[in-house]
ROKOLLO-463287 format. One line per field, with one value per residue (C-alpha): residue number from 1; x, y, z. Coordinates in Angstrom, 1 decimal. Example, Ala and Ser with C-alpha at 12.3 -4.5 7.8 and 13.67 -1.06 7.14 Angstrom:
BEGIN
num = (1;2) $
c1 = (12.3;13.7) $
c2 = (-4.5;-1.1) $
c3 = (7.8;7.1) $
This chain:
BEGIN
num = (1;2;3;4;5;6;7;8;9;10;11;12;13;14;15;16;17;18;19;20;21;22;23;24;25;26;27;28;29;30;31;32;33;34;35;36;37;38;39;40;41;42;43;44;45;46;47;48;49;50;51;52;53;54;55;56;57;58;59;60;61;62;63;64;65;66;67;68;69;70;71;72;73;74;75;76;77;78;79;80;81;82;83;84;85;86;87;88;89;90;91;92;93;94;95;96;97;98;99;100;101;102;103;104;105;106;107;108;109;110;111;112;113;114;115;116;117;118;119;120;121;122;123;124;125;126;127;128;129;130;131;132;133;134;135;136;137;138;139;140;141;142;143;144;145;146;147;148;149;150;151;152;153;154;155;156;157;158;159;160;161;162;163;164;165;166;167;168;169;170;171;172;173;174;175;176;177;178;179;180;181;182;183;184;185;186;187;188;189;190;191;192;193;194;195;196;197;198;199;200;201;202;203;204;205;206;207;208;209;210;211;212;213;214;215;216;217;218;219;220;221;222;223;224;225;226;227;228;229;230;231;232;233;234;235;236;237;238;239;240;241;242;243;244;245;246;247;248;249;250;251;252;253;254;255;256;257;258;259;260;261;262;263;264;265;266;267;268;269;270;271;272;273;274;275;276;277;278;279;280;281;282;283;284;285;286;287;288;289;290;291;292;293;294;295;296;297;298;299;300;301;302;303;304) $
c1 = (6.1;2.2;3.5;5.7;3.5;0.7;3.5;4.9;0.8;0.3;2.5;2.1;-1.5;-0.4;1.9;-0.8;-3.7;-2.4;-4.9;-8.0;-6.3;-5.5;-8.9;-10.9;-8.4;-8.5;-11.7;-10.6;-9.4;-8.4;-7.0;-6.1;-5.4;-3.7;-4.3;-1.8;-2.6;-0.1;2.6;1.0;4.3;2.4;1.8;4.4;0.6;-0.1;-3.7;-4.4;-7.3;-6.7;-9.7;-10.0;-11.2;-12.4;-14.4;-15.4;-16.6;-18.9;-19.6;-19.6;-16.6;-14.5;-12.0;-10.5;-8.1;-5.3;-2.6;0.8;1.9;6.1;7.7;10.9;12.8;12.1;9.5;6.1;2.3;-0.6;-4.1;-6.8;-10.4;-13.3;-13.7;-16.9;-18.5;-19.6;-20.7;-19.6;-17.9;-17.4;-15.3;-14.0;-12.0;-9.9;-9.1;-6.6;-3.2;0.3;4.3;5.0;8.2;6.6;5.2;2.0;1.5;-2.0;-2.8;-5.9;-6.3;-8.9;-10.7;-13.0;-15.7;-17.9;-16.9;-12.8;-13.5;-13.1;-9.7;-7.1;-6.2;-3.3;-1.9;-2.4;0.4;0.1;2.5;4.5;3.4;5.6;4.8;7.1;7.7;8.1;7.5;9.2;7.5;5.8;5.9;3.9;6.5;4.4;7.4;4.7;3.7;4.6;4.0;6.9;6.8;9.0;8.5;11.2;11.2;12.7;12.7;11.9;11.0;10.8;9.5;9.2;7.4;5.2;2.3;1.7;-2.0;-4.0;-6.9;-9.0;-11.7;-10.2;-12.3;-11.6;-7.6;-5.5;-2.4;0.0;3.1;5.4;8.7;11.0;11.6;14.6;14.1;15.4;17.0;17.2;18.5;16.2;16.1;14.8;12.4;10.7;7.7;7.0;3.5;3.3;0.8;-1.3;-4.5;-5.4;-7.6;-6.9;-4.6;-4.7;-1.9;-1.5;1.3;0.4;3.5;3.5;5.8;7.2;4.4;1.7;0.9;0.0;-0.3;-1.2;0.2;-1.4;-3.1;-1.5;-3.1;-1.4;-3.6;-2.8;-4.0;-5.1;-3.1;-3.6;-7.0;-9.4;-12.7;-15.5;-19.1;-21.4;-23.9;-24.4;-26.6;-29.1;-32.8;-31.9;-28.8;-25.6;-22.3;-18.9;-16.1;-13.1;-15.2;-13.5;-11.6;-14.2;-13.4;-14.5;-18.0;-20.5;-23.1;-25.4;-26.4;-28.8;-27.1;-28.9;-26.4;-29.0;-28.6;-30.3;-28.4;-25.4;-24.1;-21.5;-22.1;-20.4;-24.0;-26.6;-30.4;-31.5;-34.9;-36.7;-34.1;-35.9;-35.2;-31.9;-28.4;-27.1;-23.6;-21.9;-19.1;-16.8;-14.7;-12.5;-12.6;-14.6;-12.5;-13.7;-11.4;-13.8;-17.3;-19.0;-21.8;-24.7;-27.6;-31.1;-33.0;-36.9) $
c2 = (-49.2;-49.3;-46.5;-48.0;-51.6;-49.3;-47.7;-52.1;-52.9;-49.4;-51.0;-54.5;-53.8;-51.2;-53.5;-56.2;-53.7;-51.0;-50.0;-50.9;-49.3;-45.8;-45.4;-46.0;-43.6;-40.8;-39.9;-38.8;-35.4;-35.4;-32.7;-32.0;-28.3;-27.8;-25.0;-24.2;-22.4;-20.2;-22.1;-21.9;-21.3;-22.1;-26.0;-26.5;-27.2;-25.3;-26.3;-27.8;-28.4;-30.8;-30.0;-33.1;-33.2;-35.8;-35.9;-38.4;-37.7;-40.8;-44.3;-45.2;-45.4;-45.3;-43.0;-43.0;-39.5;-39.9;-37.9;-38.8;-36.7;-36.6;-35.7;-34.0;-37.1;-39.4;-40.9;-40.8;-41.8;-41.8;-41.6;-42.9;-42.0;-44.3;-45.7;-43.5;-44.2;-41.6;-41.1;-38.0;-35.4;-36.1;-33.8;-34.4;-31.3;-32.9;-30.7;-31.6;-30.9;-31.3;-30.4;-27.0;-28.6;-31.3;-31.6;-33.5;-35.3;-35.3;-38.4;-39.9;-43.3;-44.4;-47.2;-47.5;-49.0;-49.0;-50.1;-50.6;-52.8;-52.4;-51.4;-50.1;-46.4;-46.0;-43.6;-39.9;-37.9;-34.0;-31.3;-31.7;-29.0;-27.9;-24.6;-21.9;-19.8;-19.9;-16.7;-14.8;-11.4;-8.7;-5.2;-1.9;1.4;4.9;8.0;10.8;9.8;6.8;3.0;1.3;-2.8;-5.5;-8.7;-12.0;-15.1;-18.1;-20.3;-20.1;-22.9;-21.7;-18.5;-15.6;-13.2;-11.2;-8.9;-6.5;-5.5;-2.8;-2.5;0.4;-2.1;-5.7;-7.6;-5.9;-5.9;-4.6;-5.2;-1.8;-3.1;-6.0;-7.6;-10.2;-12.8;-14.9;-18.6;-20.5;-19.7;-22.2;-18.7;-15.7;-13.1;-9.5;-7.2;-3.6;-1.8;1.5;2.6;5.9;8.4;6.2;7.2;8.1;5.7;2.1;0.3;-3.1;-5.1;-8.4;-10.1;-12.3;-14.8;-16.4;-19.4;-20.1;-22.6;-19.9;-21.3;-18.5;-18.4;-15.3;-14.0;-13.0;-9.6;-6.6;-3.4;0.4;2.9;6.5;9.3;12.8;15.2;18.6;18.6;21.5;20.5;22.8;22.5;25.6;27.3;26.0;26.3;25.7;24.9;24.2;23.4;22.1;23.1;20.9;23.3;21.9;18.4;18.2;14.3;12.0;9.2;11.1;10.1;11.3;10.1;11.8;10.3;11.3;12.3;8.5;7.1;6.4;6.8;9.5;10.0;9.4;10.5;12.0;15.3;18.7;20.3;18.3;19.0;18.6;20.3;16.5;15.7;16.8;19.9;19.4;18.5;15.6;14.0;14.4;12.0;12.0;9.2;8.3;4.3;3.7;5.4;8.5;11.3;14.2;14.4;17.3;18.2;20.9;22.1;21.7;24.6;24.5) $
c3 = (-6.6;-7.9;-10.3;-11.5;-11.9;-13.5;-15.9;-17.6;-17.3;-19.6;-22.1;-22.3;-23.4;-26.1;-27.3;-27.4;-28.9;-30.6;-32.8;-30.6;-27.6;-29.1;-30.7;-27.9;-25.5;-28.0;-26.7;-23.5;-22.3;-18.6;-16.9;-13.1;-11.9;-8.6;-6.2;-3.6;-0.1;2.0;4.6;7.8;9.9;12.9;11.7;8.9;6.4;3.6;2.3;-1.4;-3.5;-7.0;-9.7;-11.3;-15.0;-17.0;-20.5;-23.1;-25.8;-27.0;-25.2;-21.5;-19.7;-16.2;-14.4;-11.3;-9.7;-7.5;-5.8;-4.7;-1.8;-2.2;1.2;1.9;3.0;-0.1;1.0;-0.6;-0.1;-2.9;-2.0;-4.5;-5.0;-5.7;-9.4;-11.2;-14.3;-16.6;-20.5;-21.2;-18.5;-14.8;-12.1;-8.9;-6.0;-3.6;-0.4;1.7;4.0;3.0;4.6;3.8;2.3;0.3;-3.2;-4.4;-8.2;-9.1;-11.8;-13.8;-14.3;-17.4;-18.8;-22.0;-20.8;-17.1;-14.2;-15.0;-17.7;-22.2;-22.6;-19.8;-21.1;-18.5;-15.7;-16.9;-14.7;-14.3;-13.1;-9.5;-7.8;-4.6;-2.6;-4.4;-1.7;1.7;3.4;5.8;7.5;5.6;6.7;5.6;7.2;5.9;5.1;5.5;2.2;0.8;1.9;1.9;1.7;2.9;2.6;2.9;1.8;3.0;0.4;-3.3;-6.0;-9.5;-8.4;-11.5;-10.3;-7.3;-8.0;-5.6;-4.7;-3.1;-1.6;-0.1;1.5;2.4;-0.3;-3.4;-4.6;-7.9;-8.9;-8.5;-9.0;-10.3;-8.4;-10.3;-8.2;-7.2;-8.9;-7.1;-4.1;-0.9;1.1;2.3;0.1;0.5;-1.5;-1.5;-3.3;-2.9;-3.0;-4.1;-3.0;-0.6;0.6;4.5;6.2;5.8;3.2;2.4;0.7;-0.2;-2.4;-5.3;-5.7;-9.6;-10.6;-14.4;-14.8;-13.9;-10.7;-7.9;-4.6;-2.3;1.2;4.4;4.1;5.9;7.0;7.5;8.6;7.6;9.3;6.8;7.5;6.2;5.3;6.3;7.0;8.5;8.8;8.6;8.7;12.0;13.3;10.4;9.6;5.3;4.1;5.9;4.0;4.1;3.6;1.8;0.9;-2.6;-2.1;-3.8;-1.8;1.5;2.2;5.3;7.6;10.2;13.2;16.5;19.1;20.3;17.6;15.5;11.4;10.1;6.5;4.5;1.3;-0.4;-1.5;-0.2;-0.1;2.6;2.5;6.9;6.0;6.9;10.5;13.3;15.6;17.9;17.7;15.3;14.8;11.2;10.8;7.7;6.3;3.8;2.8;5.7;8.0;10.5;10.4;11.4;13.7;14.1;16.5;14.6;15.1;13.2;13.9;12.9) $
Protein backbone atom coordinates (compact mmCIF):
# COMPACT_ATOMS: atom_id res chain seq x y z
CA UNK A 1 0.00 0.00 0.00
CA UNK A 2 2.95 2.88 0.80
CA UNK A 3 4.17 1.76 -2.71
CA UNK A 4 1.76 2.23 -4.21
CA UNK A 5 0.79 5.91 -2.28
CA UNK A 6 4.57 6.83 -3.03
CA UNK A 7 3.93 5.69 -6.90
CA UNK A 8 0.09 8.61 -7.43
CA UNK A 9 2.38 11.17 -5.06
CA UNK A 10 5.44 10.49 -7.88
CA UNK A 11 3.03 11.78 -10.42
CA UNK A 12 0.89 14.30 -9.17
CA UNK A 13 4.08 16.42 -8.62
CA UNK A 14 5.39 15.73 -12.26
CA UNK A 15 2.29 16.62 -13.51
CA UNK A 16 2.35 19.80 -11.44
CA UNK A 17 6.34 20.65 -12.20
CA UNK A 18 7.42 19.19 -15.09
CA UNK A 19 10.17 21.13 -16.02
CA UNK A 20 11.53 22.08 -12.52
CA UNK A 21 11.05 18.54 -11.39
CA UNK A 22 13.17 16.69 -14.17
CA UNK A 23 16.00 19.17 -14.09
CA UNK A 24 16.65 19.00 -10.66
CA UNK A 25 16.32 14.88 -10.65
CA UNK A 26 18.56 14.53 -13.64
CA UNK A 27 21.37 14.94 -11.35
CA UNK A 28 20.98 11.90 -9.63
CA UNK A 29 22.32 8.37 -10.39
CA UNK A 30 21.24 5.77 -7.77
CA UNK A 31 21.94 2.32 -7.98
CA UNK A 32 21.40 -0.75 -5.54
CA UNK A 33 23.34 -4.12 -6.18
CA UNK A 34 22.10 -7.25 -4.41
CA UNK A 35 24.24 -10.01 -3.11
CA UNK A 36 22.71 -13.30 -2.38
CA UNK A 37 24.19 -15.98 0.15
CA UNK A 38 23.69 -19.83 0.02
CA UNK A 39 20.18 -21.56 1.56
CA UNK A 40 21.10 -22.64 4.82
CA UNK A 41 18.89 -25.96 4.86
CA UNK A 42 19.35 -26.13 8.47
CA UNK A 43 17.21 -22.70 9.04
CA UNK A 44 15.38 -22.21 5.75
CA UNK A 45 17.85 -18.31 5.71
CA UNK A 46 19.99 -17.53 3.07
CA UNK A 47 21.97 -14.22 4.01
CA UNK A 48 21.81 -10.88 1.80
CA UNK A 49 23.71 -7.79 1.61
CA UNK A 50 22.00 -4.56 -0.68
CA UNK A 51 24.96 -1.92 -1.76
CA UNK A 52 23.22 1.07 -1.89
CA UNK A 53 24.39 3.80 -4.34
CA UNK A 54 23.66 7.24 -4.52
CA UNK A 55 25.39 10.39 -6.39
CA UNK A 56 24.62 13.90 -7.22
CA UNK A 57 26.26 15.61 -9.18
CA UNK A 58 25.86 19.43 -7.98
CA UNK A 59 23.78 21.02 -4.97
CA UNK A 60 22.74 19.57 -1.67
CA UNK A 61 20.20 17.05 -1.52
CA UNK A 62 18.46 13.93 0.37
CA UNK A 63 18.04 10.08 -0.11
CA UNK A 64 16.67 7.58 1.70
CA UNK A 65 17.20 3.20 0.72
CA UNK A 66 14.66 0.66 1.38
CA UNK A 67 13.94 -2.97 0.85
CA UNK A 68 10.83 -4.83 0.51
CA UNK A 69 11.14 -8.40 1.65
CA UNK A 70 8.31 -10.44 -0.63
CA UNK A 71 7.46 -13.80 1.01
CA UNK A 72 6.27 -16.94 -0.38
CA UNK A 73 2.66 -16.60 0.68
CA UNK A 74 1.88 -13.09 -0.80
CA UNK A 75 2.55 -11.33 1.89
CA UNK A 76 5.22 -8.76 2.05
CA UNK A 77 7.20 -6.31 4.61
CA UNK A 78 9.51 -3.19 3.62
CA UNK A 79 12.09 -1.91 5.90
CA UNK A 80 13.34 1.71 5.59
CA UNK A 81 16.56 3.31 6.52
CA UNK A 82 17.14 6.69 8.08
CA UNK A 83 16.81 9.94 5.67
CA UNK A 84 20.86 11.20 4.88
CA UNK A 85 21.88 14.27 3.34
CA UNK A 86 24.61 14.48 1.14
CA UNK A 87 26.24 16.94 -1.74
CA UNK A 88 27.70 14.80 -3.94
CA UNK A 89 28.00 10.77 -3.30
CA UNK A 90 26.74 8.87 -0.30
CA UNK A 91 26.53 4.78 0.10
CA UNK A 92 24.88 2.62 2.31
CA UNK A 93 25.27 -2.00 2.73
CA UNK A 94 22.37 -3.48 4.28
CA UNK A 95 22.97 -7.11 5.78
CA UNK A 96 20.38 -9.07 6.65
CA UNK A 97 18.21 -12.53 6.74
CA UNK A 98 15.56 -13.60 4.48
CA UNK A 99 13.14 -17.27 3.58
CA UNK A 100 15.17 -19.29 1.46
CA UNK A 101 11.89 -19.10 -0.69
CA UNK A 102 11.34 -15.49 -0.69
CA UNK A 103 12.58 -12.54 -2.83
CA UNK A 104 13.63 -9.02 -1.69
CA UNK A 105 13.17 -5.45 -3.90
CA UNK A 106 15.78 -3.06 -3.01
CA UNK A 107 14.44 0.83 -3.85
CA UNK A 108 15.81 4.58 -3.53
CA UNK A 109 13.80 7.22 -2.54
CA UNK A 110 15.22 11.02 -3.58
CA UNK A 111 14.72 14.58 -2.86
CA UNK A 112 16.48 17.81 -4.35
CA UNK A 113 17.28 19.47 -1.58
CA UNK A 114 18.37 18.49 2.46
CA UNK A 115 16.59 17.05 4.77
CA UNK A 116 13.43 15.70 2.40
CA UNK A 117 12.68 18.93 1.25
CA UNK A 118 13.14 21.06 -2.75
CA UNK A 119 11.45 18.77 -5.00
CA UNK A 120 10.24 15.05 -4.40
CA UNK A 121 12.26 12.93 -7.07
CA UNK A 122 10.30 9.67 -6.43
CA UNK A 123 10.58 5.86 -5.63
CA UNK A 124 13.68 4.52 -7.66
CA UNK A 125 12.87 0.48 -7.86
CA UNK A 126 15.70 -2.05 -8.64
CA UNK A 127 15.76 -5.70 -9.74
CA UNK A 128 13.67 -8.54 -7.62
CA UNK A 129 16.16 -10.66 -6.56
CA UNK A 130 15.01 -14.30 -5.37
CA UNK A 131 17.58 -17.07 -4.55
CA UNK A 132 18.10 -18.97 -7.99
CA UNK A 133 18.78 -22.20 -6.75
CA UNK A 134 18.07 -24.28 -4.15
CA UNK A 135 20.61 -26.93 -3.53
CA UNK A 136 20.42 -30.40 -2.99
CA UNK A 137 23.84 -32.60 -2.00
CA UNK A 138 27.11 -32.32 -3.76
CA UNK A 139 29.31 -35.19 -4.00
CA UNK A 140 33.18 -35.61 -5.18
CA UNK A 141 33.46 -40.00 -6.18
CA UNK A 142 37.51 -40.34 -7.46
CA UNK A 143 37.58 -43.39 -10.59
CA UNK A 144 41.45 -43.97 -9.88
CA UNK A 145 41.81 -41.02 -11.84
CA UNK A 146 39.25 -38.77 -12.37
CA UNK A 147 36.89 -36.59 -9.90
CA UNK A 148 33.65 -37.16 -10.67
CA UNK A 149 30.87 -34.38 -9.38
CA UNK A 150 27.34 -34.47 -8.49
CA UNK A 151 25.46 -32.04 -7.44
CA UNK A 152 21.26 -31.60 -7.25
CA UNK A 153 19.20 -29.03 -7.15
CA UNK A 154 15.94 -28.55 -5.75
CA UNK A 155 14.68 -25.69 -7.17
CA UNK A 156 15.82 -23.31 -9.92
CA UNK A 157 14.77 -19.55 -10.69
CA UNK A 158 16.11 -18.22 -13.95
CA UNK A 159 19.17 -20.16 -13.44
CA UNK A 160 21.79 -20.12 -16.86
CA UNK A 161 24.55 -21.31 -15.87
CA UNK A 162 27.19 -23.14 -13.18
CA UNK A 163 30.91 -22.64 -13.09
CA UNK A 164 32.74 -25.22 -11.74
CA UNK A 165 35.95 -24.34 -9.62
CA UNK A 166 39.11 -25.95 -8.36
CA UNK A 167 41.23 -25.44 -5.84
CA UNK A 168 44.51 -27.00 -4.64
CA UNK A 169 44.54 -24.85 -1.26
CA UNK A 170 40.91 -23.87 0.07
CA UNK A 171 41.37 -20.06 -0.52
CA UNK A 172 42.41 -19.80 -3.97
CA UNK A 173 39.62 -21.19 -6.86
CA UNK A 174 39.40 -21.26 -10.93
CA UNK A 175 36.91 -21.94 -12.99
CA UNK A 176 37.56 -25.57 -14.90
CA UNK A 177 34.47 -26.16 -16.31
CA UNK A 178 30.97 -24.78 -17.46
CA UNK A 179 27.28 -26.62 -16.91
CA UNK A 180 24.12 -25.14 -18.58
CA UNK A 181 21.63 -25.02 -16.29
CA UNK A 182 17.96 -25.82 -16.12
CA UNK A 183 15.87 -22.26 -16.05
CA UNK A 184 13.47 -22.81 -14.49
CA UNK A 185 12.51 -25.88 -13.05
CA UNK A 186 10.32 -26.14 -9.60
CA UNK A 187 11.60 -30.18 -9.85
CA UNK A 188 15.22 -31.55 -8.76
CA UNK A 189 17.33 -31.92 -11.41
CA UNK A 190 20.70 -33.76 -11.73
CA UNK A 191 24.22 -32.72 -13.04
CA UNK A 192 27.95 -34.13 -13.51
CA UNK A 193 31.54 -32.67 -14.22
CA UNK A 194 34.26 -34.56 -14.63
CA UNK A 195 37.48 -33.36 -13.52
CA UNK A 196 40.13 -34.74 -15.46
CA UNK A 197 43.49 -35.61 -14.23
CA UNK A 198 43.15 -34.46 -10.63
CA UNK A 199 46.01 -34.07 -8.42
CA UNK A 200 46.87 -36.38 -5.15
CA UNK A 201 46.60 -34.58 -1.95
CA UNK A 202 43.58 -32.52 -1.35
CA UNK A 203 40.96 -31.10 -3.92
CA UNK A 204 38.75 -28.47 -3.33
CA UNK A 205 35.66 -27.71 -5.42
CA UNK A 206 33.06 -25.34 -5.19
CA UNK A 207 30.24 -24.53 -7.69
CA UNK A 208 29.58 -21.04 -8.91
CA UNK A 209 25.66 -20.87 -9.77
CA UNK A 210 25.06 -17.64 -12.40
CA UNK A 211 21.40 -16.36 -13.31
CA UNK A 212 20.35 -14.62 -16.82
CA UNK A 213 20.61 -11.24 -15.02
CA UNK A 214 24.32 -12.01 -13.94
CA UNK A 215 23.60 -12.59 -10.43
CA UNK A 216 25.82 -15.40 -8.73
CA UNK A 217 25.84 -17.18 -5.94
CA UNK A 218 28.32 -19.94 -4.63
CA UNK A 219 27.87 -23.48 -2.91
CA UNK A 220 29.38 -25.08 0.10
CA UNK A 221 32.95 -26.13 -0.52
CA UNK A 222 33.69 -29.88 -0.78
CA UNK A 223 36.95 -31.74 -0.31
CA UNK A 224 38.30 -35.27 -1.91
CA UNK A 225 41.49 -36.33 -0.84
CA UNK A 226 43.54 -38.47 -3.33
CA UNK A 227 46.12 -40.54 -2.34
CA UNK A 228 49.63 -40.78 -5.08
CA UNK A 229 49.86 -43.75 -6.20
CA UNK A 230 52.68 -44.86 -8.18
CA UNK A 231 55.14 -42.59 -7.35
CA UNK A 232 58.75 -43.68 -6.46
CA UNK A 233 60.41 -41.66 -4.01
CA UNK A 234 63.81 -42.53 -2.23
CA UNK A 235 66.15 -40.54 -0.25
CA UNK A 236 69.95 -41.26 -0.39
CA UNK A 237 72.89 -41.02 0.29
CA UNK A 238 71.93 -41.81 3.62
CA UNK A 239 73.57 -41.53 5.61
CA UNK A 240 75.27 -38.21 4.53
CA UNK A 241 77.39 -35.25 5.88
CA UNK A 242 76.79 -32.90 2.22
CA UNK A 243 74.14 -33.31 0.10
CA UNK A 244 70.76 -35.19 0.52
CA UNK A 245 69.36 -36.56 -2.90
CA UNK A 246 65.39 -37.04 -3.61
CA UNK A 247 65.14 -39.75 -6.22
CA UNK A 248 62.26 -39.44 -8.56
CA UNK A 249 61.43 -35.62 -7.11
CA UNK A 250 60.37 -34.43 -10.69
CA UNK A 251 56.28 -33.23 -9.85
CA UNK A 252 56.72 -29.42 -9.27
CA UNK A 253 53.97 -29.25 -6.97
CA UNK A 254 55.75 -31.73 -4.48
CA UNK A 255 57.45 -29.62 -1.95
CA UNK A 256 59.66 -30.84 1.38
CA UNK A 257 60.48 -29.94 4.85
CA UNK A 258 63.05 -31.26 7.45
CA UNK A 259 62.32 -31.50 10.87
CA UNK A 260 64.41 -32.68 14.36
CA UNK A 261 63.55 -35.70 15.33
CA UNK A 262 62.07 -33.05 18.51
CA UNK A 263 59.63 -31.87 15.60
CA UNK A 264 61.22 -28.96 15.28
CA UNK A 265 61.63 -27.03 11.62
CA UNK A 266 64.85 -27.16 10.44
CA UNK A 267 64.31 -26.45 6.38
CA UNK A 268 61.97 -26.52 3.63
CA UNK A 269 62.15 -26.17 0.02
CA UNK A 270 61.52 -27.54 -3.09
CA UNK A 271 64.37 -28.58 -4.85
CA UNK A 272 65.44 -32.41 -5.74
CA UNK A 273 69.04 -31.62 -4.50
CA UNK A 274 69.18 -30.39 -0.42
CA UNK A 275 72.37 -28.80 1.03
CA UNK A 276 72.44 -30.49 5.26
CA UNK A 277 76.07 -29.21 5.49
CA UNK A 278 74.66 -26.40 8.36
CA UNK A 279 71.88 -29.29 10.40
CA UNK A 280 73.54 -30.59 13.16
CA UNK A 281 74.98 -34.27 13.61
CA UNK A 282 72.05 -36.93 14.19
CA UNK A 283 68.97 -38.07 12.71
CA UNK A 284 66.25 -35.62 11.09
CA UNK A 285 62.74 -36.19 9.61
CA UNK A 286 62.18 -35.36 5.78
CA UNK A 287 58.59 -35.10 4.99
CA UNK A 288 57.32 -34.59 1.39
CA UNK A 289 53.99 -33.16 0.24
CA UNK A 290 52.09 -32.27 -2.52
CA UNK A 291 49.45 -29.16 -1.94
CA UNK A 292 50.17 -29.33 1.54
CA UNK A 293 49.59 -32.86 1.92
CA UNK A 294 52.35 -35.54 3.49
CA UNK A 295 52.71 -38.52 1.29
CA UNK A 296 56.34 -39.61 2.27
CA UNK A 297 58.71 -39.18 5.66
CA UNK A 298 61.84 -40.35 5.78
CA UNK A 299 64.21 -40.79 8.79
CA UNK A 300 68.29 -39.86 7.62
CA UNK A 301 71.16 -39.42 8.96
CA UNK A 302 73.56 -36.16 9.16
CA UNK A 303 76.87 -37.43 9.65
CA UNK A 304 79.73 -34.74 10.67
Amino acid sequence: MKRTIFTLLFFVAIGVQHNMLQAQCSNFTLNAVTTLGTCDTNTNMVSVAIDFTADFSSGNASWQWSYTINNADGTSSTVVGPLANTNSSDAASIPFMIPCDSSVTPAIQAWSAPNGGGNNCGVTFFGTSTLPVEWGAIVVENDGQNNHLFWKTEVEINNEYFEIQYSGDGETFRTIGKVEGAGTSSESVDYEFVHREVYSGLNYYRIKQVDYEGYFAYSDIVVERRILENLELSIYPNPTSELLNIKGFKDQDLEWKIFSMEGRLELSGSTAKIAISNLRDGNHVIVISKYGTPIQSTIFTKLN
